[in-house]
C-alpha positions in Angstrom: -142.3 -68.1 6.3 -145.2 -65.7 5.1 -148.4 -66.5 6.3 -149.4 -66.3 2.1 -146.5 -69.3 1.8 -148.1 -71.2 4.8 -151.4 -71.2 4.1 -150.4 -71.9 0.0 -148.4 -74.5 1.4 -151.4 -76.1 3.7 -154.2 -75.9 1.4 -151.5 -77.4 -1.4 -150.8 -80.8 1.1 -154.6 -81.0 2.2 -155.7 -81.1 -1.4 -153.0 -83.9 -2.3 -151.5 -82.0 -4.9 -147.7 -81.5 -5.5 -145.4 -78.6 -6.4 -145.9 -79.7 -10.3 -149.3 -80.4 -10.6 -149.8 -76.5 -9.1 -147.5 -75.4 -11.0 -149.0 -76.7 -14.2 -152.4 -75.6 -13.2 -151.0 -72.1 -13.1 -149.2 -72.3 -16.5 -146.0 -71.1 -14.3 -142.7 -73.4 -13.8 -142.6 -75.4 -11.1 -139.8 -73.1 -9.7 -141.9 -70.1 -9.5 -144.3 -72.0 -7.5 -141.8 -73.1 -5.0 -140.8 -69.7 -4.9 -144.2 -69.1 -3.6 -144.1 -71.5 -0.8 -140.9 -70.5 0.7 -141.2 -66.8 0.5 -138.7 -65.9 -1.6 -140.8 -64.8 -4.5 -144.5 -63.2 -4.7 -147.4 -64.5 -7.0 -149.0 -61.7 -9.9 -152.3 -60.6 -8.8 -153.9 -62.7 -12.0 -151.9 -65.6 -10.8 -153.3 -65.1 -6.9 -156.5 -64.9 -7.8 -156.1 -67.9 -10.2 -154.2 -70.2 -6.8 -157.4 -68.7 -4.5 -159.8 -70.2 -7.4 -157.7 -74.0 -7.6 -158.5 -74.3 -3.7 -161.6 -72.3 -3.3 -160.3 -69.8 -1.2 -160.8 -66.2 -0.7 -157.4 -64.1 -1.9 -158.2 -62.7 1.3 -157.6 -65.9 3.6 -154.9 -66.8 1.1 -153.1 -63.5 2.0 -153.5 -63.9 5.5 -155.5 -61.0 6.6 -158.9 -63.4 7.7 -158.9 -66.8 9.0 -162.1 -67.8 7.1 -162.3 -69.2 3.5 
């Protein structure tokens, strides 16, 4: 697992969201957004920027490359 699909996957459970209601938020199917999670498929820069805004994240922290929001 990516450090992008961990950290997606973290901020997604501490926020008490699900897959769906992500997913929706994104105007994306919930399969894309799974895809996102497990590492099998990667997010368009719009949409990243769009996840980082949903948990008030830096794209930054989201991608892994700084441990601070």
């Amino acid at each position: 697992m990516s450090r992008f699909s961990q950290r997606l996957k973290e901020l997604r459970l501490e926020h008490s969201m699900t897959q769906q209601e992500i997913a929706s938020l994104l105007n994306i199917r919930q399969q894309s957004y799974i895809r996102y999670e497990y590492g099998t498929g990667e997010p368009s820069l719009n949409t990243l920027m769009s996840i980082a805004k949903i948990f008030e994240v830096s794209t930054v922290y989201l991608l892994g490359l700084t441990d601070e929001y």
